[in-house]
C-alpha positions as CSV (number, residue, x, y, z in Angstrom):
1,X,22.1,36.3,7.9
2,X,25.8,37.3,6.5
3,X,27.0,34.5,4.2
4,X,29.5,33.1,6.8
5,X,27.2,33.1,9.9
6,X,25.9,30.8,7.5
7,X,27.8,29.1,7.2
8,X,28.7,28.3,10.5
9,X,25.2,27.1,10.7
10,X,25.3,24.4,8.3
11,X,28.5,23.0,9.8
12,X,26.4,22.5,13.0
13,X,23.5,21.2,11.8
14,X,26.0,18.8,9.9
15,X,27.6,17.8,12.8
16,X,24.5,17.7,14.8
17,X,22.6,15.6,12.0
18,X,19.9,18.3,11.8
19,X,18.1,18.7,8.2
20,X,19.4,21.8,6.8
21,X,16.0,23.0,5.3
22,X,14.6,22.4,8.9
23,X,16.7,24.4,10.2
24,X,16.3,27.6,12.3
25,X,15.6,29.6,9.3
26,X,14.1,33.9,9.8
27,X,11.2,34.3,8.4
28,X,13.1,37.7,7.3
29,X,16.5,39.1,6.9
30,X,17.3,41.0,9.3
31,X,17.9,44.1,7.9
32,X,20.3,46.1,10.7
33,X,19.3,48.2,13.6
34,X,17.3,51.5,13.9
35,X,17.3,53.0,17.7
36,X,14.2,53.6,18.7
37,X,13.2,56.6,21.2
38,X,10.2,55.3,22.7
39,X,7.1,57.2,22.8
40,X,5.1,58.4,25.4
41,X,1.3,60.0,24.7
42,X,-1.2,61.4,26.8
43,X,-4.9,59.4,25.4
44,X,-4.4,57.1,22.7
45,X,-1.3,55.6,20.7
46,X,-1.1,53.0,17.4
47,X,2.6,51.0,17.2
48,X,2.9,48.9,14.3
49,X,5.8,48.0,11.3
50,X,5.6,50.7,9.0
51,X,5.3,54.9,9.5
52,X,2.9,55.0,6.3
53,X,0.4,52.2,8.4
54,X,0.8,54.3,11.8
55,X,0.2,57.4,10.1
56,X,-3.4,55.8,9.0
57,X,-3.8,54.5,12.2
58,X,-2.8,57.7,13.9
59,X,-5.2,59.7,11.5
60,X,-8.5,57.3,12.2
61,X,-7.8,57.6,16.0
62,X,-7.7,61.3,15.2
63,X,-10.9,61.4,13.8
64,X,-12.5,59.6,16.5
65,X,-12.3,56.2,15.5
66,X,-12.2,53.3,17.6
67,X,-9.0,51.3,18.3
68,X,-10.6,48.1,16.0
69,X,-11.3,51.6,13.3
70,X,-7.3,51.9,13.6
71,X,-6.6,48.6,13.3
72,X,-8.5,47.8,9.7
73,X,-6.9,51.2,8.3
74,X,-3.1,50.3,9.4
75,X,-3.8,46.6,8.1
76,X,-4.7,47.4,5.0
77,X,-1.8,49.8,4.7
78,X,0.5,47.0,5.6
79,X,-1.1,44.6,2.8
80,X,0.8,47.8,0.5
81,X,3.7,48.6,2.3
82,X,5.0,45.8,3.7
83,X,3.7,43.1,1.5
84,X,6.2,40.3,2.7
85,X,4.6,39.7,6.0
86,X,0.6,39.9,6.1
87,X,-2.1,41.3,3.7
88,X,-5.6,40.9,2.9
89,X,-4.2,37.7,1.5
90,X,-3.7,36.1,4.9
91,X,-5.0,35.8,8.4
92,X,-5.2,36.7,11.3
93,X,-5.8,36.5,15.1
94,X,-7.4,39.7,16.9
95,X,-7.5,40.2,20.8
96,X,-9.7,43.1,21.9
97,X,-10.4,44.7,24.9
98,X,-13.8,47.4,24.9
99,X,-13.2,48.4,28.7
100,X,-15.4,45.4,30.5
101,X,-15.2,42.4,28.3
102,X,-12.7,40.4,26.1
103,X,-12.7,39.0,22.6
104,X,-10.4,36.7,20.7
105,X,-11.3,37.3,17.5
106,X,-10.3,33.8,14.9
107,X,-9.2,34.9,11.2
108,X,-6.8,32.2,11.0
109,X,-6.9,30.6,7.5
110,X,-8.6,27.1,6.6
111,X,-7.4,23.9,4.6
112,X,-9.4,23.8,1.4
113,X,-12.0,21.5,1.1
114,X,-10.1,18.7,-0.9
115,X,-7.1,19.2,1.4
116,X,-6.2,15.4,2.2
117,X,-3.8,13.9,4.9
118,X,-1.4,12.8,2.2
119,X,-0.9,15.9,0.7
120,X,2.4,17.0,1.8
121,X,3.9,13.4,1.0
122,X,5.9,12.3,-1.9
123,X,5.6,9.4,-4.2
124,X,8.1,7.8,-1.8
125,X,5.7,8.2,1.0
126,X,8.3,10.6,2.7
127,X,6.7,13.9,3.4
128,X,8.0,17.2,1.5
129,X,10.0,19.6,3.2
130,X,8.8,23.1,4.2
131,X,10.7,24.9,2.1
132,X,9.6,22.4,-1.4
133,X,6.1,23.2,-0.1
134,X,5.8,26.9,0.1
135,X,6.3,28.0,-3.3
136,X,3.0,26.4,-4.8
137,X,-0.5,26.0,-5.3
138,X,-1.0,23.9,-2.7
139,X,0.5,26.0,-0.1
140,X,-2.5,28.5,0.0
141,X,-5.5,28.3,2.4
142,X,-8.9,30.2,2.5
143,X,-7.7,33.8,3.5
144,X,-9.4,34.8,6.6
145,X,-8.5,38.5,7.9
146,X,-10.9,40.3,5.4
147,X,-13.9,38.6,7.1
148,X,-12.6,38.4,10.4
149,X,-12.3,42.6,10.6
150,X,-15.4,42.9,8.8
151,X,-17.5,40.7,11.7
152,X,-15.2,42.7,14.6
153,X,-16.6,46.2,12.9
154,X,-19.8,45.7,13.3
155,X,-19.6,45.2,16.8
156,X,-16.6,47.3,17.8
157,X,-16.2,50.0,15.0
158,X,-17.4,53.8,15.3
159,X,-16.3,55.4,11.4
160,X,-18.0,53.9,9.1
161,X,-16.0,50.8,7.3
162,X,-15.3,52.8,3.9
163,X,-13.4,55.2,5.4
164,X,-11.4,53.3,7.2
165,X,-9.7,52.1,3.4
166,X,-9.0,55.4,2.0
167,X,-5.7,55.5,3.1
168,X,-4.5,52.6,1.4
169,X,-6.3,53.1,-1.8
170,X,-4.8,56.8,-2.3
171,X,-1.3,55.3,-1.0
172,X,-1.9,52.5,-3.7
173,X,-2.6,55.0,-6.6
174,X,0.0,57.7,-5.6
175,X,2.8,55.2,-5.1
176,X,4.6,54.9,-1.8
177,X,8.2,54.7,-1.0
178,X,10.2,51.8,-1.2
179,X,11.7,51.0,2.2
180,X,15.0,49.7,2.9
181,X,14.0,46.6,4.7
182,X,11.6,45.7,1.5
183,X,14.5,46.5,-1.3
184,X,16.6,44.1,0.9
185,X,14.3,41.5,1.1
186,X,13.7,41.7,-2.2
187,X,17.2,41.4,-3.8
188,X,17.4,38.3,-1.7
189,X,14.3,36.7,-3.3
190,X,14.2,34.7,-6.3
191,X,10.9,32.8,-6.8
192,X,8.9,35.7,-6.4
193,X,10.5,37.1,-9.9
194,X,8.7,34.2,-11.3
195,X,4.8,34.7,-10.0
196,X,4.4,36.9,-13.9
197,X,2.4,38.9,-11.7
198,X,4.6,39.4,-8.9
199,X,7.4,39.8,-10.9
200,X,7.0,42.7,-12.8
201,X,5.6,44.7,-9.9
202,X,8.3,44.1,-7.7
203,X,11.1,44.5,-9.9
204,X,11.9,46.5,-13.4
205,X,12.7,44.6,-17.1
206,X,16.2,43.6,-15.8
207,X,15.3,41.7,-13.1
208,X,16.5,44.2,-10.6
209,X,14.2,45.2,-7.4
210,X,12.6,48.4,-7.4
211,X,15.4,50.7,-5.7
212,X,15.4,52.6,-2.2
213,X,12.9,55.3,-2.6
214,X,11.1,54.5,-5.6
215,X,7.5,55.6,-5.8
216,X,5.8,51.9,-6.3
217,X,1.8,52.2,-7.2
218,X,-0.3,49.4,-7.0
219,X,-3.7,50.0,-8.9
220,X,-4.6,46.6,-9.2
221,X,-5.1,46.9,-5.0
222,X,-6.4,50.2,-4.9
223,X,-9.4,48.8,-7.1
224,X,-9.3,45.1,-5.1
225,X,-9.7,47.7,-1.4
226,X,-12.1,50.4,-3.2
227,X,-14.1,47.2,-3.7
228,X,-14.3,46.2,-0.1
229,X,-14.9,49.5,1.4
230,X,-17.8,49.7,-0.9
231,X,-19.1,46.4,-0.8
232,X,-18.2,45.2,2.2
233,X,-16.2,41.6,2.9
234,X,-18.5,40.0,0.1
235,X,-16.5,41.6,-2.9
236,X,-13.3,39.4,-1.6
237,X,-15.0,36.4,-1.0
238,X,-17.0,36.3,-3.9
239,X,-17.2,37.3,-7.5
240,X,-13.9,38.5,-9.5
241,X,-11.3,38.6,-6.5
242,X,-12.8,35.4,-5.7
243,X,-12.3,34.0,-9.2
244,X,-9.1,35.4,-9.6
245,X,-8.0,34.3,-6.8
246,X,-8.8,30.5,-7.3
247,X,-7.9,30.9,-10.7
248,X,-4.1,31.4,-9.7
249,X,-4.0,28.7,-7.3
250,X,-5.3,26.1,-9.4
251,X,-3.5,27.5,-12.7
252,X,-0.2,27.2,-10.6
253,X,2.4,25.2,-11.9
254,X,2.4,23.3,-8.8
255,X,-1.5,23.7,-8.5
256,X,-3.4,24.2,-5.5
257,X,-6.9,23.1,-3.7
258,X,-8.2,26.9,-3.0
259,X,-11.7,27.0,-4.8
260,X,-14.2,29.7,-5.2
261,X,-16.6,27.7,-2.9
262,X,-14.1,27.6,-0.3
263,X,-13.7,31.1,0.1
264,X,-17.3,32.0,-0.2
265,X,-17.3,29.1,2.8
266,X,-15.2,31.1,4.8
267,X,-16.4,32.2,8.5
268,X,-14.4,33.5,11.5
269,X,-14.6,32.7,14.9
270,X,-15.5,34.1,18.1
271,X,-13.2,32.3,20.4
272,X,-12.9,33.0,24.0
273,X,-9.6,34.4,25.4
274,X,-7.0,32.3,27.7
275,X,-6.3,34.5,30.9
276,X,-4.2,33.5,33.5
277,X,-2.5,35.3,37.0
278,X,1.1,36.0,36.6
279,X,3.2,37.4,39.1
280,X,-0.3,37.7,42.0
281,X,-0.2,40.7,40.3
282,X,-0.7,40.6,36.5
283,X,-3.4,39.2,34.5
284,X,-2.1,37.8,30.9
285,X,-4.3,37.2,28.3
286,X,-3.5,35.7,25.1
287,X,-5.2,33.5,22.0
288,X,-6.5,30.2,22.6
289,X,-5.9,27.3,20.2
290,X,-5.2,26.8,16.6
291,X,-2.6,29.8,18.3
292,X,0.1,27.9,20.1
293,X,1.7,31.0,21.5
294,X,-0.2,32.0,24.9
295,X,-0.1,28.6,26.4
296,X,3.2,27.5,25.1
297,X,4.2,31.4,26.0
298,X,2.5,31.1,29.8
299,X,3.9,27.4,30.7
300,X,7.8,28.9,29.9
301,X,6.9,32.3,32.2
302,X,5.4,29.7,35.2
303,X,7.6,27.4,34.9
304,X,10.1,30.1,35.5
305,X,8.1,32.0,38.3
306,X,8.0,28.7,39.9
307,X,11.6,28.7,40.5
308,X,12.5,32.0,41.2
309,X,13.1,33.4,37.9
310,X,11.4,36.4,38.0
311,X,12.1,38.6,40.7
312,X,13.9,42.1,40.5
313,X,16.8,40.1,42.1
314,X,16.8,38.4,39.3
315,X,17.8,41.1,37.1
316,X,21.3,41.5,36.3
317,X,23.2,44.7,36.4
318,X,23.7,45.1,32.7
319,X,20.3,43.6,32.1
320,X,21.1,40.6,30.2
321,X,20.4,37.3,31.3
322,X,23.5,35.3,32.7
323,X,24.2,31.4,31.8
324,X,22.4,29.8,34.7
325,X,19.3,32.2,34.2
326,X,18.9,31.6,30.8
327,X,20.1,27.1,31.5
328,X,16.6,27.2,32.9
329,X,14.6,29.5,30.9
330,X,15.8,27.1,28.0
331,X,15.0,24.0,29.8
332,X,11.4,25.4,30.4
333,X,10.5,26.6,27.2
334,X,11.4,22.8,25.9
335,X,9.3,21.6,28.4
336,X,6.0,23.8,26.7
337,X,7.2,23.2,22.8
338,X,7.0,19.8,23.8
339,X,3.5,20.0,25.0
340,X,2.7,22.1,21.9
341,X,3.9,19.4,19.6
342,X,1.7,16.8,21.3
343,X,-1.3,18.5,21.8
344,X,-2.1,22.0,20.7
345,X,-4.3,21.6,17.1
346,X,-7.9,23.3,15.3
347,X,-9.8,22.6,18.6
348,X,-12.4,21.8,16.2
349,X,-10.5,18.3,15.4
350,X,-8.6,17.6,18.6
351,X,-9.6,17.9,21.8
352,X,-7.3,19.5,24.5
353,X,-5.6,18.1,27.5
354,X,-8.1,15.8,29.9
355,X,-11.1,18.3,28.2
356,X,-9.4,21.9,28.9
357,X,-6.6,24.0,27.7
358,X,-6.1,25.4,31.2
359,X,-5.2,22.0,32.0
360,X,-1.6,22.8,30.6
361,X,-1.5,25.7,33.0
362,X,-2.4,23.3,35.9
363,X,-0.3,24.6,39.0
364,X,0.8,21.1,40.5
365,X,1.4,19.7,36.5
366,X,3.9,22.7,35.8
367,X,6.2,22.0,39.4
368,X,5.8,18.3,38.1
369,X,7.5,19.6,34.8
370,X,9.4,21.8,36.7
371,X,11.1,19.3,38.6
372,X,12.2,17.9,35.5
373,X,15.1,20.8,34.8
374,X,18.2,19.9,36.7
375,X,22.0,21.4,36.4
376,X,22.8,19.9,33.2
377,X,20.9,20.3,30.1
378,X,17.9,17.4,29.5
379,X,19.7,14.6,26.8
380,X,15.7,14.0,26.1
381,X,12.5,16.2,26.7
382,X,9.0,14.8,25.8
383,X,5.5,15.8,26.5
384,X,4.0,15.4,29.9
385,X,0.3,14.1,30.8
386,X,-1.6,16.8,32.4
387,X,-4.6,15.9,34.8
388,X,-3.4,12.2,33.0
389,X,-4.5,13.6,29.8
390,X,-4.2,10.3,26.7
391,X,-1.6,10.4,24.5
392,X,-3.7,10.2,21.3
393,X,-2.1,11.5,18.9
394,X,2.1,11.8,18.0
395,X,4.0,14.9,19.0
396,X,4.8,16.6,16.0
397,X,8.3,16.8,14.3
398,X,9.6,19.9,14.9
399,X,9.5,22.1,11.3
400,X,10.1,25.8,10.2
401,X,7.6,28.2,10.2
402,X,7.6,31.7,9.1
403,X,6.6,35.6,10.1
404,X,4.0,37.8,10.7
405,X,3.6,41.6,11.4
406,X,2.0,43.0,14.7
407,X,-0.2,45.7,15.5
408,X,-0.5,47.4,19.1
409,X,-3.2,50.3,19.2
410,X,-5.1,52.1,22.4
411,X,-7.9,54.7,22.0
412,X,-8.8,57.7,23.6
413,X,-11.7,55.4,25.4
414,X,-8.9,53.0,26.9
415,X,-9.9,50.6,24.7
416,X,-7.5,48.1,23.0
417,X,-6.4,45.8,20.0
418,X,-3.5,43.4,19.9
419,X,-3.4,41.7,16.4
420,X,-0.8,39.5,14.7
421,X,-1.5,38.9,10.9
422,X,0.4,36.7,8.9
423,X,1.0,35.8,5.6
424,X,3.5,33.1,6.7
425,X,6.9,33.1,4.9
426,X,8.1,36.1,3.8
427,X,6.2,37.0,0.2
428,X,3.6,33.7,1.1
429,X,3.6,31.8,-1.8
430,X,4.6,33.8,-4.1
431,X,1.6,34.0,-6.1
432,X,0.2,37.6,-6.3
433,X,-3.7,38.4,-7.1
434,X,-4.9,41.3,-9.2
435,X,-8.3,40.5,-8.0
436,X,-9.5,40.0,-11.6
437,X,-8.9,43.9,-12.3
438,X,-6.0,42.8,-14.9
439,X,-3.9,45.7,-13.6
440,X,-0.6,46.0,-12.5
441,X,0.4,44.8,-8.5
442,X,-2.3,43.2,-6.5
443,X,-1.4,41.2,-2.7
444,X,0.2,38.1,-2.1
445,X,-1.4,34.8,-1.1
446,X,-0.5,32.8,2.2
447,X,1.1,29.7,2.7
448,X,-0.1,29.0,5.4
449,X,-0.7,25.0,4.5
450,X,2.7,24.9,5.4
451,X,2.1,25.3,9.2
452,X,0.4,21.6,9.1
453,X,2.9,19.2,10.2
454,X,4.2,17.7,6.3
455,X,4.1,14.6,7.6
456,X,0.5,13.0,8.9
457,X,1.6,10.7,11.2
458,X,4.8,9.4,13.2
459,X,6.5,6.5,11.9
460,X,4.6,4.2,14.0
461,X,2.0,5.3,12.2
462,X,0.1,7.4,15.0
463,X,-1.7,10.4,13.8
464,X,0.0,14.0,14.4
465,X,-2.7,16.2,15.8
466,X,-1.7,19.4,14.0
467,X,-2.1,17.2,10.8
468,X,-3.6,19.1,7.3
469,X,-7.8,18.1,7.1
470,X,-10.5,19.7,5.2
471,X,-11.5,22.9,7.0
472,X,-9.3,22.8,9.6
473,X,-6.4,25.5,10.7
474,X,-3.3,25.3,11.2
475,X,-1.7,25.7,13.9
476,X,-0.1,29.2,14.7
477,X,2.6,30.7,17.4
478,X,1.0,34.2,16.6
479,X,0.9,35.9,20.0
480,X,-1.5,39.2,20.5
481,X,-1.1,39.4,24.4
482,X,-3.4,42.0,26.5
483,X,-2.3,42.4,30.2
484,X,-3.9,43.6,32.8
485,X,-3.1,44.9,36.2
486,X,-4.7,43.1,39.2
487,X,-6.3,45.9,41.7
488,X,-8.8,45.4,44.4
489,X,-11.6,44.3,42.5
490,X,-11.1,44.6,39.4
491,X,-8.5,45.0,36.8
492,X,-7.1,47.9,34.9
493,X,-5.8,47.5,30.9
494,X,-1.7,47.7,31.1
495,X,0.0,46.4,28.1
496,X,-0.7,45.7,24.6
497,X,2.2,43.9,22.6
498,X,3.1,40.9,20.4
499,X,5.5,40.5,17.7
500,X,6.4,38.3,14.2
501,X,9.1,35.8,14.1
502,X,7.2,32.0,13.8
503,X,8.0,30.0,16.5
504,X,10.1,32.5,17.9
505,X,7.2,35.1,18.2
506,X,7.1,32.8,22.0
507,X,10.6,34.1,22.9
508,X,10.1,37.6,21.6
509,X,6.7,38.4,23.3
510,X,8.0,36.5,26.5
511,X,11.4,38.4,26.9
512,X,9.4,41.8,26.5
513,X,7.1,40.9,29.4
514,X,10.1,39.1,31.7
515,X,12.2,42.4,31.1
516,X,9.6,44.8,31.5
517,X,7.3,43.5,33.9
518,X,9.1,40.8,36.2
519,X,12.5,43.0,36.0
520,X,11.2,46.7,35.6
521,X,12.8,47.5,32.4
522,X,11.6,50.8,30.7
523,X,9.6,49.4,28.1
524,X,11.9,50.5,24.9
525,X,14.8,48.6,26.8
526,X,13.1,45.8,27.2
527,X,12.1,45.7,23.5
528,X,16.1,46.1,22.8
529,X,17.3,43.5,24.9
530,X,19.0,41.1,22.9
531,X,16.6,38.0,21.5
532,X,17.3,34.4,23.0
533,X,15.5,31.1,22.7
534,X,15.4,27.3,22.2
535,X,14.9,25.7,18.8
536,X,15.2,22.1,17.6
537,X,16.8,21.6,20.8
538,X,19.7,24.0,20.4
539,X,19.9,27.1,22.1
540,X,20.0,30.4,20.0
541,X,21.5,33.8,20.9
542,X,21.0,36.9,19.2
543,X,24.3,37.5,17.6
544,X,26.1,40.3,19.0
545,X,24.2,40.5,22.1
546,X,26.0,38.3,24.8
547,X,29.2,38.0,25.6
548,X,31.3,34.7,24.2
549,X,31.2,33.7,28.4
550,X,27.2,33.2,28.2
551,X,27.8,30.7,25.0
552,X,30.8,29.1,26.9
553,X,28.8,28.4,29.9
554,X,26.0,27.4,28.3
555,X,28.1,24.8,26.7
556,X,29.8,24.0,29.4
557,X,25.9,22.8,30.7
558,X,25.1,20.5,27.6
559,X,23.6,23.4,25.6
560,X,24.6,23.2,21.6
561,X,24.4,26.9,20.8
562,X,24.2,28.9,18.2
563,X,24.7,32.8,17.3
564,X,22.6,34.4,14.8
565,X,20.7,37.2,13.9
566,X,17.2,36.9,15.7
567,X,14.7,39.6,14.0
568,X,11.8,40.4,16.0
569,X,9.5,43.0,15.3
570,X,8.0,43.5,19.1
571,X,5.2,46.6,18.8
572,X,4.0,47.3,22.4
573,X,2.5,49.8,24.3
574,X,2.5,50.1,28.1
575,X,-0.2,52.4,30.6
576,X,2.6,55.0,32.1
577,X,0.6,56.9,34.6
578,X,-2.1,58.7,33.3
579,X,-0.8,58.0,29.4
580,X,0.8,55.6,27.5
581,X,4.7,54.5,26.9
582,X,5.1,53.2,23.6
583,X,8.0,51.2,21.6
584,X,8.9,49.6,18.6
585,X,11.8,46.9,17.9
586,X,14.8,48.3,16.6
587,X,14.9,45.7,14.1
588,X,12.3,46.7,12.0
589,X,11.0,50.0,10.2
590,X,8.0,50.3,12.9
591,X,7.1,53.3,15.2
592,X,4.5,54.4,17.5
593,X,2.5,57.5,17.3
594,X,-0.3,59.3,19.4
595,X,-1.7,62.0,21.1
C-alpha cells in the first residue's frame, strides 16, 4: 500500500470511528503485477506461488508421483522460498480427491495446553490488539502441516516420502534466488530484524535485506527436512526440533505456551468435506469447520444465485461487475460473515447450527436472508437463526487476520489436491527455529493464536464461540475448493483452486468461480479480474480496477468505500477438454507447469 493510499485510509477509519490496527490491513504488500499467460497441459499440471516450488512439483509428477507426492515436495520448497506465508512451521488444510472418494484433510494448528480464555487480555481487562499480539511467544500454536502430510502419504502417496524432500534440502544448501516480492517484503519489515535468528539470515551486518538475486542458503533447514525425510514426522515433533522449538517460544521476550508435550500431542484430522449443488450443474466442495471459508464462501454464491446473480446475462460487456451487481453481492457476503462470526468455531467445542453445518446452507434460511438485501445498503446486519438454531454464544468482533499460500495440483490419474497453508501474518511471529542444529536460517513459527477472537466474550459477558481454549483451533478462512461437474450419474473432477489473503481468501476464491463458471470467463481472466469485497462493513475495491462511477454509485447506495490494493494469490486449474487450463494471479510470483 503507497504511503498516501494510506493515508487516505486512516482518515476514513477516523471518520468512520474504526480502530486503525483493526483495520483492513494485507496480509502482504502487494508487490505490482506480472501478466500471466495461462497454461494449458495435456495429463497433469501443479500451480502454486513460486517457479522453484512448481518446478519440484513438476519434477515428482514427472517421476510418477501422485498429486499428494507433488504437494509435500512444492510445500516444503515454499517453507524455503517463500518463507513469509506458510512453512513447516504452520498448518494447513488439505482437500483431496483420488478419483471416487473425498478427503478433507485437518493440519490446522492447536492452542497450547495452558492456553487460557484470558490470554489475549490486558491488565485493564481490555483485550490486546492483533497487531500487539503477533509478534510474541504467545502467538504460536502446535504446528500441524508436518503431521497432517505425513498421515495423507501413507494413504495417498506412490514415491516414497524421502524423496519427495530432496528438492528442498539441495535448494536449501545451494542457495536460491532472492525474489522480488521477498526483498520487498522484507525492507518493509522491522521486527523480524530482531528474532537474533531471523535476523541475520534475512538481512546482512547493516541491517539491509538480502538484495534481488542473492543466492540465500539455509543449512539449518536443509538439516531440520533431511531429518524428516529420514525419520519421518517424528523428528519434528519430538526430540531436538521439538526442543528447539519450545525453547524459542518460552525463551521469547514476550514468552509463549508452546511446550515440547504439546507438539509431541499433536494429531490431524480426518474431517469430512462440505459439498453442495451450485448452479444444477456444479458440485462445490470446500473445508468444513475450524475453516470458515466454504460455508461463509457458499451462502454469498446462493444468496446471489437466489436472486439472479449468476447468469451469463449477468455478465457485463467489459467483464467487471457494475454498482447494482456488486450492491448485492456486498449485501450477501455480510449476510454469511455475520453467520461466521456467530457460529463457525473448533467443531470440537461448539456445536453448529440446530446440529449441522448444512443448516447454514438451508434453501428456505438463505431466501429468508435473502430477503433481507433491499435497494439501499443494510444500516445493521446480524446473524440469522437457521432451522431456529440458539444463540449461545456472541458473534465475534470483527478483527484482522493474515495470509496464506495455495497449492493447485492434478496428476496424470486425474487425481487432485487443493491445499491452503498458512503461517498467518506475513513472517508469523517472527521467531525463526534452527531446529536445534545451531546453524544459520531455519523456518518461521505461526501466529496463528492470533485468529482466536482477542477478546473472550462480548461485553455482556456472553462467550465468543471462536474464543482461544486448550487444544482447540482457530478458526480459518483458508479455502481449498474442489468442483465437480454434475453429469448423469455421476460427477467428473473440474476445478481445483484457492488462494491467500485472510478473510479476503472468501472474495478471491468466490470471484474466480462467479467469473469463470457462472459468467464463462477463460480461466486466466477470471483470475485477473479486479478483487472486490466487504470488510468491517465497508466495501473495498481493488485500486485501479473500477472506474470512479462504480465507487460513486455505490455511495450513492449507503456503501462507505474504499480503494486499495487487494493482493490475492488465486492458483487454479480448470479440466479443458481432454487436458487441463491452468492460471496463476498476476499478483504474485506463482505459475503453473505440466505436461
Amino acid at each position: 500500500m503507497t504511503i498516501a493510499r494510506l493515508f487516505v485510509l486512516l482518515i476514513f477509519l477516523t471518520l468512520n470511528h474504526v480502530n486503525a490496527d483493526e483495520a483492513l490491513i494485507q496480509p502482504e504488500a502487494a508487490s505490482g503485477l506480472t501478466a500471466k499467460p495461462g497454461w494449458s497441459t495435456e495429463h497433469f499440471a501443479v500451480a502454486a506461488a513460486n517457479p522453484l516450488a512448481v518446478e519440484a512439483g513438476y519434477q515428482i509428477l514427472k517421476a510418477g508421483g501422485t498429486a499428494l507426492d507433488a504437494a509435500i515436495a512444492v510445500q516444503m520448497v515454499l517453507t524455503l522460498v517463500e518463507p513469509q506465508s506458510s512453512g513447516i512451521g504452520g498448518g494447513a488444510f488439505l482437500m483431496h480427491w483420488d478419483g471416487s472418494a473425498m478427503q478433507a484433510w485437518d493440519g490446522r494448528e492447536t492452542a497450547p495446553a495452558a492456553a487460557e480464555l484470558t490470554m489475549f487480555l490486558r491488565a485493564d481487562g481490555k483485550p490486546l490488539t492483533v497487531a500487539q499480539a503477533i509478534v510474541s511467544g504467545f502467538s504460536v500454536a502446535t504446528p500441524g502441516v508436518v503431521a497432517m502430510l505425513a498421515q495423507a502419504h501413507r494413504q495417498h502417496g506412490r514415491l516414497p516420502w524421502s524423496a519427495l524432500f530432496q528438492p528442498a534440502i539441495e535448494l536449501a544448501e545451494r542457495g536460491f534466488p532472492v525474489s522480488p516480492r521477498l526483498h520487498k517484503l522484507l525492507i518493509a519489515e522491522q521486527a523480524l530484524r530482531r528474532d537474533a535468528q531471523a535476523g541475520g539470515y534475512f538481512y546482512d551486518a547493516q541491517g539491509l535485506p538480502r538484495p534481488v538475486g542473492y543466492s540465500l542458503k539455509n543449512p539449518a533447514l536443509a538439516e531440520v527436512l533431511r531429518a524428516i525425510a529420514e525419520k519421518g514426522a517424528a523428528a519434528f515433533y519430538l526430540g531436538p526440533v521439538a526442543a528447539d522449538i519450545s525453547r524459542r517460544v518460552q525463551g521469547h521476550a514476550r514468552p509463549g505456551l508452546l511446550s515440547q508435550a504439546d507438539l509431541a500431542a499433536y494429531q490431524p484430522i480426518l474431517r469430512d468435506a462440505l459439498c453442495s449443488e451450485w448452479l444444477q450443474r456444479y458440485l462445490v466442495c470446500g473445508f468444513p469447520p475450524p475453516s470458515s471459508g466454504y460455508l461463509t464462501m457458499m451462502q454469498t454464491l446462493k444468496l446471489i444465485e437466489g436472486r439472479g446473480g449468476l447468469s451469463r446475462q449477468a455478465m457485463p460487456s467489459d467483464g467487471l461487475p457494475g454498482v447494482s451487481w456488486l450492491h448485492q453481492y456486498l449485501e450477501a457476503s455480510r449476510l454469511a460473515f455475520a453467520d461466521r462470526d456467530q457460529y463457525i468455531a473448533d467443531p470440537a467445542f461448539v456445536t453448529a447450527p440446530a446440529g449441522d453445518w448444512r443448516n447454514l446452507l438451508d434453501e428456505a434460511y438463505l431466501q429468508q436472508r435473502a430477503d433481507l438485501i433491499g435497494p439501499q445498503r443494510m444500516k445493521q446486519v446480524a446473524a440469522g437463526r437457521p432451522l431456529g438454531a440458539q444463540l449461545s454464544h456472541a458473534a465475534q468482533a470483527e478483527q484482522v487476520e493474515y495470509g496464506t499460500s495455495h497449492i493447485s495440483i492434478v496428476d496424470a490419474q486425474g487425481h487432485a489436491v487443493a491445499m491452503t497453508s498458512s503461517i498467518e501474518s506475513g513472517f508469523g511471529s517472527r521467531i525463526m527455529s534452527d531446529g536445534g542444529s545451531g546453524l544459520a536460517g531455519g523456518f518461521l513459527l505461526n501466529n496463528e493464536m492470533t485468529d482466536f477472537s482477542m477478546s473472550p466474550t462480548d461485553a455482556q459477558g456472553k462467550p465468543v464461540a471462536n474464543r482461544a481454549e486448550a487444544g482447540k483451533r482457530p478458526r480459518s478462512s483458508m479455502s481449498p475448493t474442489l468442483v465437480f461437474e454434475l453429469v448423469p450419474g455421476t460427477k467428473r473432477l473440474l476445478m481445483s483452486l484457492g488462494s491467500p489473503g485472510g478473510p479476503a481468501i472468501i472474495f478471491y476464491t468466490a470471484k474466480t468461480l462467479i467469473a469463470s463458471l457462472a459468467w464463462g470467463m477463460n480461466l486466466q481472466r477470471a483470475v485477473n479480474l479486479p478483487n472486490f469485497g466487504s470488510f468491517f462493513g465497508t466495501a473495498v475495491l481493488e485500486a485501479g480496477g473500477f472506474p470512479s462511477a462504480t465507487s460513486t454509485g455505490l455511495r450513492a447506495l449507503g456503501h462507505p468505500v474504499v480503494e486499495t490494493e487487494l493482493s490475492s494469490g488465486v492458483h487454479a486449474i480448470q479440466r479443458q477438454g481432454s487436458g487441463w487450463n491452468g492460471a496463476a494471479d498476476p499478483r504474485r510470483e506463482g505459475i503453473v507447469k505440466g505436461d
